[in-house]
KOLKEGU-70159 format. One record per residue: residue in one letter; x, y, z of N, C-alpha, C in turn. Coordinates in steps of 0.1 Angstrom, whole numbers, plus 5000, padded with zeros to 4 digits. Each point is the difference from the previous one (the first is absolute). Layout:
! residues N
aXYZXYZXYZ;...
***
This chain:
! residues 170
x426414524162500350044986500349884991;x500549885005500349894993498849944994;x499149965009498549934998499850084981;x499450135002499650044990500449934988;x501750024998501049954992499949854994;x499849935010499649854999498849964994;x498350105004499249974996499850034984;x500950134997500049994983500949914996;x501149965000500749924993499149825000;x499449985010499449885003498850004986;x498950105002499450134994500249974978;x501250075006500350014982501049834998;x500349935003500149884998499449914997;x499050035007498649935002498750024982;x500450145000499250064986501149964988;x500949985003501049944988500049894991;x499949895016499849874998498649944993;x499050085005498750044996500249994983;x500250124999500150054983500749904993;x501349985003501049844998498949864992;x499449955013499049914995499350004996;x499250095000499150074989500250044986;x501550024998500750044987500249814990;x500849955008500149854998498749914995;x498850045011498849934995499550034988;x500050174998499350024988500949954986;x500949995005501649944987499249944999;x499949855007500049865001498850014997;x498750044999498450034993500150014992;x500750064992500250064992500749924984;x501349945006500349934994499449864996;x499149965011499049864997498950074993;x499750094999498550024994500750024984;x501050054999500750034986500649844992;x500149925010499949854994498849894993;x499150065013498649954999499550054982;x500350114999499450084987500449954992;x502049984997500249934988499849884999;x499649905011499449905000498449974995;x499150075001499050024996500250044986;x500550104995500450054990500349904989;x500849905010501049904987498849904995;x499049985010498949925000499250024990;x499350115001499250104984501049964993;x501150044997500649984988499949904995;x500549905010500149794993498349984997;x499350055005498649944997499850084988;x499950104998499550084987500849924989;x501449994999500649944991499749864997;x499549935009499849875001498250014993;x499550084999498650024996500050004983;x501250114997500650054987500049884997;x501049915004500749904993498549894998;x499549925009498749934999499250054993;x500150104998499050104986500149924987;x501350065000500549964987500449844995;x500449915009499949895001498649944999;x499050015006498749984997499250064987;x500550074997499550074985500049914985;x501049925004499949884991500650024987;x501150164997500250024988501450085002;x500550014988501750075001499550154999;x501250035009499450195005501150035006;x500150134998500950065014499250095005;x500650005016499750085009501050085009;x500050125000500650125008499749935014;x500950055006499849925017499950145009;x498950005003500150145006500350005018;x501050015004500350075017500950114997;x499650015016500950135006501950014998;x500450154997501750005003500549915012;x499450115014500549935009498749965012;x500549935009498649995010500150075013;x501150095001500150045014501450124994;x499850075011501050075002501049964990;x500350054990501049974990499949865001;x500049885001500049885002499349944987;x501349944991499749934985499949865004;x499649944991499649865007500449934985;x500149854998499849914990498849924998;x500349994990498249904996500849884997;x499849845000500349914997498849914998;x500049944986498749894996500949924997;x499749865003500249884996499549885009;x500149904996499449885012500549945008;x499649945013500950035011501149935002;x500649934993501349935002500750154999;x499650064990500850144991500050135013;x498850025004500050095013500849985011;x500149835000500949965018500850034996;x501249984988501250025001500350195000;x498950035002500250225000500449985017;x498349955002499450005017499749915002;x501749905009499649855007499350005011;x499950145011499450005005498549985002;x499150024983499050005003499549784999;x500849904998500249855001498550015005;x499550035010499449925008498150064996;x500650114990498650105000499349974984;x500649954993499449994986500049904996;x499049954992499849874990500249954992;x500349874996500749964989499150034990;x501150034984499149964988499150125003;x500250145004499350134995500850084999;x499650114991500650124995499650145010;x501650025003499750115007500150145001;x499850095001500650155001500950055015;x501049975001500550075009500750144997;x499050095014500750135000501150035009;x501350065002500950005010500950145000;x500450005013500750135002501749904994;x501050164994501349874993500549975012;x499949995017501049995006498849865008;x499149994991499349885005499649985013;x500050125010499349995012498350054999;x499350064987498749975002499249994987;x499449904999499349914989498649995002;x499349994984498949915001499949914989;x499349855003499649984991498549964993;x499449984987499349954991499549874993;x499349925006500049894987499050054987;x500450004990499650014993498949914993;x500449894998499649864996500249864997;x500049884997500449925005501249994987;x501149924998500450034988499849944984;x499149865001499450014992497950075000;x499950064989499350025001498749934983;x498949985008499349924985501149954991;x500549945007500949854990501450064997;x499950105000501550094993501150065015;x501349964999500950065006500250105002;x500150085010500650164999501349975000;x501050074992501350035002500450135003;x500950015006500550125005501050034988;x500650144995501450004991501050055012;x500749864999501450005008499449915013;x499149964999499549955015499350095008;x500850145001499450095009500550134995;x498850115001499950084994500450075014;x501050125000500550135009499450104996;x499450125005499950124995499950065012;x500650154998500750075004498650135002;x500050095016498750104997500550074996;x501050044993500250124992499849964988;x499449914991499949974987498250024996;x499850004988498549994991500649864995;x499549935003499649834996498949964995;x500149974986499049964988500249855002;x498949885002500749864997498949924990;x501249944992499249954991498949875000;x499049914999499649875008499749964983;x500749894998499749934988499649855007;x498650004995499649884999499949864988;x500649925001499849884993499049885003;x499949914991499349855005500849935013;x501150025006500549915010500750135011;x500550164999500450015006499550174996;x500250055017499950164999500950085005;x500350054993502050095000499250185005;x501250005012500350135007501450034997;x499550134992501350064997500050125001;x501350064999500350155001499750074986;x499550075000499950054984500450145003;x500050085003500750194999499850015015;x501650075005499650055015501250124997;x499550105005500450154997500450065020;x500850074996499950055014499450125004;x499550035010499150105006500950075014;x499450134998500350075013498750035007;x500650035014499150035011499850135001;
***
């Protein structure tokens, strides 16, 4: 009578532990494939913006331009946009020291708790004889905003500025 007893408990132990690891793996799947995306995600973003911006920098004339991304890139997940040149980016993300170039302008995209990023170069920061400036050194924006930026070009220098940012829902 005992045997029987033993062989289910052994039995349903056995199917528990089963389901257990199997529950854990698909977490753990789960959760990396949901990083991979906003990582990917953050990547389209910095490149598209970084396209926007070289647009308009290359255009050779004073304009604004609407910056078009996404609210969020993941599962509710808001991110920041930051342009400026990379002295101005290392002091956001020292960690990235070892990955970016002097003397270019970049687009970094980032989650606010700064565990996942991408970045952009845009271009070098002088461009045909003229300076890019950043307004303020480095521009922040936020993915819940509509960001209009202004690019005034002169004979010696070409200004990135903020000109209307409104806020937006998701």
């Amino acid at each position: 009578m005992v045997a029987p007893i033993i062989t289910h408990v052994i039995g349903i132990t056995a199917l528990i532990a089963i389901m257990v690891i199997i529950i854990i793996y698909v977490g753990f799947m789960t959760q990396a494939m949901m990083y991979e995306n906003v990582q990917r995600n953050l990547e389209y973003v910095s490149q598209s913006i970084s396209m926007q911006l070289l647009y308009a920098i290359t255009s050779d004339t004073n304009m604004t331009i609407q910056l078009n991304y996404p609210i969020v890139v993941g599962k509710n997940t808001f991110y920041n946009i930051y342009i400026g040149n990379t002295s101005y980016v290392l002091q956001v993300a020292p960690f990235l020291n070892d990955k970016l170039s002097p003397s270019t302008l970049y687009v970094l995209t980032m989650t606010p708790d700064k565990t996942v990023y991408a970045y952009t170069p845009v271009c070098n920061i002088t461009y045909n004889g003229k300076l890019i400036l950043v307004e303020n050194n480095l521009l922040v924006i936020g993915s819940g905003t509509v960001t209009t930026l202004a690019i005034n070009i002169n004979t010696t220098n070409i200004y990135i500025s903020i000109y209307k940012m409104e806020v937006r829902y998701p």
